[in-house]
PAZA-937229 format. One record per residue (C-alpha): residue number from 1; residue in one letter; x, z, y. Coordinates in nm, 3 decimals, always signed. Layout:
<k: NUM	r: A	X: X	Z: Z	Y: Y> $
...
***
This chain:
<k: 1	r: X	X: +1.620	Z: +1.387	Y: -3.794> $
<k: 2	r: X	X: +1.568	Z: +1.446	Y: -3.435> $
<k: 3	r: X	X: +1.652	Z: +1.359	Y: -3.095> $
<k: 4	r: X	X: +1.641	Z: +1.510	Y: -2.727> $
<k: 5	r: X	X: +1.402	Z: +1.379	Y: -2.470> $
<k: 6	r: X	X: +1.512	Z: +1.284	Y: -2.168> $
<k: 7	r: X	X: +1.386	Z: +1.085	Y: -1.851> $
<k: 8	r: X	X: +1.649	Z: +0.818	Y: -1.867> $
<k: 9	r: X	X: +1.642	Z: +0.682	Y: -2.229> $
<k: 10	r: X	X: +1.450	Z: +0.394	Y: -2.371> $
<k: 11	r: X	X: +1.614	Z: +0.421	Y: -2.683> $
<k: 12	r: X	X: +1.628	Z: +0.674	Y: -2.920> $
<k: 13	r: X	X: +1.859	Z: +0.655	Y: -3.248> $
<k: 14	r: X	X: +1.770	Z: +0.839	Y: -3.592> $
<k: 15	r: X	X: +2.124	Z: +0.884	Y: -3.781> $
<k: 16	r: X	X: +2.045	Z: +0.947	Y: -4.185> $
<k: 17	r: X	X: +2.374	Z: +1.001	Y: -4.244> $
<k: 18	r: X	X: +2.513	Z: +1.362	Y: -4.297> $
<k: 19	r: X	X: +2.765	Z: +1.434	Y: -4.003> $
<k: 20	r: X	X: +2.786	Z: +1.786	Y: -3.998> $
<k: 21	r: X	X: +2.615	Z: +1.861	Y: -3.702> $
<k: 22	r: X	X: +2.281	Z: +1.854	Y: -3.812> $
<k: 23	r: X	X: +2.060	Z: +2.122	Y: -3.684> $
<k: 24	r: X	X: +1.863	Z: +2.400	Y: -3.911> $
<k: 25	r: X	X: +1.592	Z: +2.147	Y: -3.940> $
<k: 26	r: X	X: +1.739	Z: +1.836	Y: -3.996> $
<k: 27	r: X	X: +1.752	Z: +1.713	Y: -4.347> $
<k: 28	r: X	X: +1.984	Z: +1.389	Y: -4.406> $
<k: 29	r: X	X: +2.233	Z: +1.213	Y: -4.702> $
<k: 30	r: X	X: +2.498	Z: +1.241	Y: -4.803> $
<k: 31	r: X	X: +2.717	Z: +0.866	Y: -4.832> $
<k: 32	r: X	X: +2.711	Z: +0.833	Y: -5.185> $
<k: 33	r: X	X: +2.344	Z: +0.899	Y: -5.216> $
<k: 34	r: X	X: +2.046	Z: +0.688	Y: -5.189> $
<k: 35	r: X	X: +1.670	Z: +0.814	Y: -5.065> $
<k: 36	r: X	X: +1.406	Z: +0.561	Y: -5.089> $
<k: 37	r: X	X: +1.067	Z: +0.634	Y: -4.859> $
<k: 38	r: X	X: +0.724	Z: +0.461	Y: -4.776> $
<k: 39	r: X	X: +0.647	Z: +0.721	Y: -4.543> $
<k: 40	r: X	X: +0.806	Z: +0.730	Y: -4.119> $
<k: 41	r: X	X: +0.638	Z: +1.076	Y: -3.944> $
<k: 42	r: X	X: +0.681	Z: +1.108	Y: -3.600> $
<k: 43	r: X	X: +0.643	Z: +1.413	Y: -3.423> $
<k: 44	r: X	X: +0.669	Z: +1.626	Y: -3.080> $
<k: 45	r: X	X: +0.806	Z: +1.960	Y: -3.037> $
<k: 46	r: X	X: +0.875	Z: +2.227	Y: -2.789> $
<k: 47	r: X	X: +1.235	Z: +2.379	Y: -2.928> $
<k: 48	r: X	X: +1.424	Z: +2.679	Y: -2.853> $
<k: 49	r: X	X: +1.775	Z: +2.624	Y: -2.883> $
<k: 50	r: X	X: +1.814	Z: +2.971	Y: -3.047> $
<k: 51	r: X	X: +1.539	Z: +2.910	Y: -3.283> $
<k: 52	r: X	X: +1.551	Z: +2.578	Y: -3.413> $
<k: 53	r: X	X: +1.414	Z: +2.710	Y: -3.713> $
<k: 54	r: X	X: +1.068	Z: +2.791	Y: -3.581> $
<k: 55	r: X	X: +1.008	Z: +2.493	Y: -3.412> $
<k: 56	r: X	X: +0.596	Z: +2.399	Y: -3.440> $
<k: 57	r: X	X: +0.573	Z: +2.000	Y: -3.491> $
<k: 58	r: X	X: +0.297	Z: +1.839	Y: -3.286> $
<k: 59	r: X	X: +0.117	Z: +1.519	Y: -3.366> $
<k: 60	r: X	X: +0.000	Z: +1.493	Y: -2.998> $
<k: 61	r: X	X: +0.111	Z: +1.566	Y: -2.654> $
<k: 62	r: X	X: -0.088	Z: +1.964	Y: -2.632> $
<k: 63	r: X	X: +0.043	Z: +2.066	Y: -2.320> $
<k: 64	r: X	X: -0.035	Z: +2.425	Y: -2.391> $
<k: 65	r: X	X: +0.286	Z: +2.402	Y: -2.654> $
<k: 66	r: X	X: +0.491	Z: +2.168	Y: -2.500> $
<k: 67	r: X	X: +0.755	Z: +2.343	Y: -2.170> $
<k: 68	r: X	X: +0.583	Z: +2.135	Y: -1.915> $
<k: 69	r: X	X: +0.860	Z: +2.269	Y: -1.641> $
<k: 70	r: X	X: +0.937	Z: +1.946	Y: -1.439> $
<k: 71	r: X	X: +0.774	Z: +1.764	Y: -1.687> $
<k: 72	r: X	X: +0.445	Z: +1.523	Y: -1.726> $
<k: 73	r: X	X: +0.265	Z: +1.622	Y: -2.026> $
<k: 74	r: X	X: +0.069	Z: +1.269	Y: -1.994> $
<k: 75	r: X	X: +0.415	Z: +1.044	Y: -1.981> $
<k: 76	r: X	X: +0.475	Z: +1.158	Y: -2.383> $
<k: 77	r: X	X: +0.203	Z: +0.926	Y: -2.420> $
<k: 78	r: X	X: +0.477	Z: +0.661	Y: -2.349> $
<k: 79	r: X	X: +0.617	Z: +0.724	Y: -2.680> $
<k: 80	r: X	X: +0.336	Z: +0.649	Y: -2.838> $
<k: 81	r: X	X: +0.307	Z: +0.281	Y: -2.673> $
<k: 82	r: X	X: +0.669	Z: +0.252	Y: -2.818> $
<k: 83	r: X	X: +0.793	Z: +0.059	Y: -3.133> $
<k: 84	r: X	X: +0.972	Z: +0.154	Y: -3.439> $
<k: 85	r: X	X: +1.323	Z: -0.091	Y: -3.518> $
<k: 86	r: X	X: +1.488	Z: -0.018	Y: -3.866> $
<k: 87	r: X	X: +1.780	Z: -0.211	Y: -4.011> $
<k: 88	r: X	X: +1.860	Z: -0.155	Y: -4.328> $
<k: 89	r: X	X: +2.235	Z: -0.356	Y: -4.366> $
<k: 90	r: X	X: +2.177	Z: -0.717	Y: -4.244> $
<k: 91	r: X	X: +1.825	Z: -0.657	Y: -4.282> $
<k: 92	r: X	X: +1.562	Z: -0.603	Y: -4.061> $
<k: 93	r: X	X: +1.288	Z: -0.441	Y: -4.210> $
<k: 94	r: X	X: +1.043	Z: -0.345	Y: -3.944> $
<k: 95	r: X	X: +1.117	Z: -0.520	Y: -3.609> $
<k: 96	r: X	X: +0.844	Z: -0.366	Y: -3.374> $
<k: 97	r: X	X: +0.682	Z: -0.086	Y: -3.584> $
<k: 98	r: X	X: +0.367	Z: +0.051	Y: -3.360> $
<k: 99	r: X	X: +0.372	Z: +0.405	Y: -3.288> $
<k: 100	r: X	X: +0.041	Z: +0.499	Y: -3.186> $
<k: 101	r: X	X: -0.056	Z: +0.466	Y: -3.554> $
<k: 102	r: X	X: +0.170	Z: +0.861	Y: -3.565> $
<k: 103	r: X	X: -0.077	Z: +0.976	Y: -3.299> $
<k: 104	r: X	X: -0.321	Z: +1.229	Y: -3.423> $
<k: 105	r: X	X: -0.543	Z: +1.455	Y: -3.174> $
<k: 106	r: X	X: -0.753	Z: +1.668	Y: -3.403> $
<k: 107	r: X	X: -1.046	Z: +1.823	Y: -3.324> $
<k: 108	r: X	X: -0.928	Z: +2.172	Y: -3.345> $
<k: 109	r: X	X: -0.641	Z: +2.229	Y: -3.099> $
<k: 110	r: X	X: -0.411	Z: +2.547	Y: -3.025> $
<k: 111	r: X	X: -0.370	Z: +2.645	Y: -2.677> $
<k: 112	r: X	X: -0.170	Z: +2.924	Y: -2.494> $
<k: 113	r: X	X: -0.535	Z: +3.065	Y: -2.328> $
<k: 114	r: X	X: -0.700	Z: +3.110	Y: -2.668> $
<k: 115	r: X	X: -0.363	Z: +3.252	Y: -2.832> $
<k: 116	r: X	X: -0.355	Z: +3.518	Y: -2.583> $
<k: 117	r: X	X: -0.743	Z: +3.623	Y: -2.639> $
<k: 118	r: X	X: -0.646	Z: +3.666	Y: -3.000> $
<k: 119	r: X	X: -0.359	Z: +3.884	Y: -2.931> $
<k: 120	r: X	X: -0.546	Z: +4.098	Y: -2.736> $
<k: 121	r: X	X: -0.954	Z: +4.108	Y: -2.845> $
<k: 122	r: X	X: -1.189	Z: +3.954	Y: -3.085> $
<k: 123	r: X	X: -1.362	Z: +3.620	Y: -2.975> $
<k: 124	r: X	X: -1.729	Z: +3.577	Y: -3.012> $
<k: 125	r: X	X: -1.819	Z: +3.246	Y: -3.131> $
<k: 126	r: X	X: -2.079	Z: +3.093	Y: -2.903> $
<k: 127	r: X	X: -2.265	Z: +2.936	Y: -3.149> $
<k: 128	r: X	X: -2.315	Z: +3.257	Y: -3.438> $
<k: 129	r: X	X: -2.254	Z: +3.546	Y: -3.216> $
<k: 130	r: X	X: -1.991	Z: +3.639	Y: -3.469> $
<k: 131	r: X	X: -1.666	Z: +3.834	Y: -3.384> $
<k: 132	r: X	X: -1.363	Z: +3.629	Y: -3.516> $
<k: 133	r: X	X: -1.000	Z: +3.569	Y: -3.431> $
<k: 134	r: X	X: -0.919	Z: +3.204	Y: -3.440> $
<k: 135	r: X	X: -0.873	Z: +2.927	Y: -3.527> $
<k: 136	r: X	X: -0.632	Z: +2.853	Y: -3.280> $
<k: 137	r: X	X: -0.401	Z: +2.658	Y: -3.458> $
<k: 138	r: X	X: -0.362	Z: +2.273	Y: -3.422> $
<k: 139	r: X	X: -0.597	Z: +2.153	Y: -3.673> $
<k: 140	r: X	X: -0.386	Z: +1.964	Y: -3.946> $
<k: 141	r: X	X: -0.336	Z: +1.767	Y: -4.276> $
<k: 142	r: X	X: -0.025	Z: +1.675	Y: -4.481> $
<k: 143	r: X	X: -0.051	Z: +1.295	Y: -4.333> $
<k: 144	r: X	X: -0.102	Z: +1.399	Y: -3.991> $
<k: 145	r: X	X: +0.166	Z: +1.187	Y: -3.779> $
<k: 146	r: X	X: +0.308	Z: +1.002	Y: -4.080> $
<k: 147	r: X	X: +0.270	Z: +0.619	Y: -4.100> $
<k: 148	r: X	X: +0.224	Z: +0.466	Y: -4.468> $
<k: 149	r: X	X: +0.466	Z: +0.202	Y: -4.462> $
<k: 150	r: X	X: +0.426	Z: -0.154	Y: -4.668> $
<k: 151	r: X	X: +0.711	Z: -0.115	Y: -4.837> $
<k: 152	r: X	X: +0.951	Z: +0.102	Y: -4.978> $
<k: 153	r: X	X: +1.258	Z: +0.179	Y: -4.783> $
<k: 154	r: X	X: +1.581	Z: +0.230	Y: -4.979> $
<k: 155	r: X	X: +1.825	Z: +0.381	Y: -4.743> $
<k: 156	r: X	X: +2.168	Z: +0.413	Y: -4.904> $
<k: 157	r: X	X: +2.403	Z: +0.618	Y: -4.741> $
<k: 158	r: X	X: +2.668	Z: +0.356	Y: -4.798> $
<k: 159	r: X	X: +2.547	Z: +0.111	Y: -4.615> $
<k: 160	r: X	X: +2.442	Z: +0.037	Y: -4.211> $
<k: 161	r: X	X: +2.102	Z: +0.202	Y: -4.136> $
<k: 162	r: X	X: +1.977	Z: +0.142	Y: -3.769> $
<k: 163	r: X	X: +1.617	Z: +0.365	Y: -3.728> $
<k: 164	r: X	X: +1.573	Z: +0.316	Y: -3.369> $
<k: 165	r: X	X: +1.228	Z: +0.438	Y: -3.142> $
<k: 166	r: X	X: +1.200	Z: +0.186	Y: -2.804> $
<k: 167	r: X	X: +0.968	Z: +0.314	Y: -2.574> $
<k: 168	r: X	X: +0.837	Z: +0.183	Y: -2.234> $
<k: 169	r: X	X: +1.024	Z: +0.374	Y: -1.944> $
<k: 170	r: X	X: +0.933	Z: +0.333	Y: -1.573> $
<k: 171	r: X	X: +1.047	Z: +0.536	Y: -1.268> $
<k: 172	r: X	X: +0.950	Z: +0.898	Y: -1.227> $
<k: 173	r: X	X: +0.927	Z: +0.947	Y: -1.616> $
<k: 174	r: X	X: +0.925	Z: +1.314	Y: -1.674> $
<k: 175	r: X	X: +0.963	Z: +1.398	Y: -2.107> $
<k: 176	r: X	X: +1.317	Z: +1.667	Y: -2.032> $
<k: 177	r: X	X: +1.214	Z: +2.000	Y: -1.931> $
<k: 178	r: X	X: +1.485	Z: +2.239	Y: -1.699> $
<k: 179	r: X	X: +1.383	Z: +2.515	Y: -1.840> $
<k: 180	r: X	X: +1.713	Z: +2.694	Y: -1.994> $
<k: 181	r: X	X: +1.737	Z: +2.738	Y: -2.376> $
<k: 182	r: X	X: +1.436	Z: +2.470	Y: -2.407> $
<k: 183	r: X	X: +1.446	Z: +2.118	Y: -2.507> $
<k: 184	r: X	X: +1.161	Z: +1.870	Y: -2.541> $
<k: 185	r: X	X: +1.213	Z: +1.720	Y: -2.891> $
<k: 186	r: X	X: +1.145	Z: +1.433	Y: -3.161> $
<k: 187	r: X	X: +1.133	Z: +1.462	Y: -3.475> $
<k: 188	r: X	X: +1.111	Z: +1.170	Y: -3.716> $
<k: 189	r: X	X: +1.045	Z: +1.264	Y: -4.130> $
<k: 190	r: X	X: +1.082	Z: +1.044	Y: -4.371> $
<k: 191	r: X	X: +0.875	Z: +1.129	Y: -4.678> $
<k: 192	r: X	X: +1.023	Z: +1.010	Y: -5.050> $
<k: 193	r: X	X: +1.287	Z: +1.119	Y: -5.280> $
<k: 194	r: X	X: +1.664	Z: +1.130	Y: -5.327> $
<k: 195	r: X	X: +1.858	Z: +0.995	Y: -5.560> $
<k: 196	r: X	X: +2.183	Z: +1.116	Y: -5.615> $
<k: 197	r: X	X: +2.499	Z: +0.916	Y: -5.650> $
<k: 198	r: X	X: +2.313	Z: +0.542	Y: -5.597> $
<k: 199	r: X	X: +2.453	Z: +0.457	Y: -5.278> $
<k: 200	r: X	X: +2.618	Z: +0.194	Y: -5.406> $
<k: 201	r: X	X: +2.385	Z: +0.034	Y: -5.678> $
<k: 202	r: X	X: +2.344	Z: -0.295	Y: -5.677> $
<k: 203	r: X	X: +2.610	Z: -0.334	Y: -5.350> $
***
């Protein structure tokens, strides 16, 4: 699921449901199914419209990857400082989930000055002497920007689902680039399994 920054929204809503205008990238259910989860990622992208497909996910604001045209690479730590609402029929399951737990810097981070050097010459490590290429990729693991949650979720596409992100706005908040063909994204994964046909189980 994902949604499009901009500089005037404090909320942002996560629709599970399949509409038929998902993107490439979005994976959601269908209304008879069910998917149950324990796991809420939460992640930052750079997107080109034409390319939703290869569309890097970021667990961190790197403003070497993120089109910083009109935009304040330190105000995506707003989302962060944000809260995580989800409704699951009359039920609310997670009133103020905290988002900074999604917020992974790792120690090894890609950036645009180092990606160049490795398209055009071997780097010499500092330390060894020894010619290499990389790394210069964001240093990652499978849980990187996923929250375990307490409980498992059971989403059923037949019922009202609210996943809602609330973040703190305040004037001069710049998260939407102007850059034609580019759009300053989040992406929220929820990590389980689908059951087919269960929508309605026990309703």
């Amino acid at each position: 699921m994902q949604a499009t920054l901009t500089n005037i929204a404090s909320t942002y809503n996560f629709q599970i449901l399949l509409t038929g205008q998902e993107t490439s990238i979005e994976q959601k259910i269908d209304k008879n199914d069910l998917f149950a989860t324990n796991k809420l990622g939460l992640f930052l992208a750079q997107q080109t419209i034409a390319k939703a497909g290869n569309t890097e996910m970021l667990t961190f604001p790197n403003n070497s990857l993120l089109d910083s045209t009109n935009v304040t690479v330190q105000d995506f730590y707003a989302i962060y400082n944000g809260t995580f609402f989800v409704q699951i029929s009359t039920t609310v399951v997670y009133q103020a989930l905290p988002m900074y737990k999604a917020l992974n810097v790792p120690q090894t981070q890609k950036d645009t000055v180092n990606a160049a050097i490795a398209a055009t010459s071997a780097w010499t490590s500092p330390t060894t002497g020894a010619g290499t290429y990389g790394p210069f990729e964001n240093q990652r693991d499978k849980d990187y920007g996923f929250i375990e949650l307490n409980n498992i979720l059971e989403l059923s596409g037949g019922a009202q689902n609210i996943l809602q992100l609330n973040i703190p706005t305040f004037s001069g908040i710049k998260l939407a680039t102007v850059t034609a063909g580019i759009q300053n994204i989040l992406i929220v994964i929820l990590d389980g399994f689908l059951i087919k046909n269960a929508a309605y189980r026990g309703l």
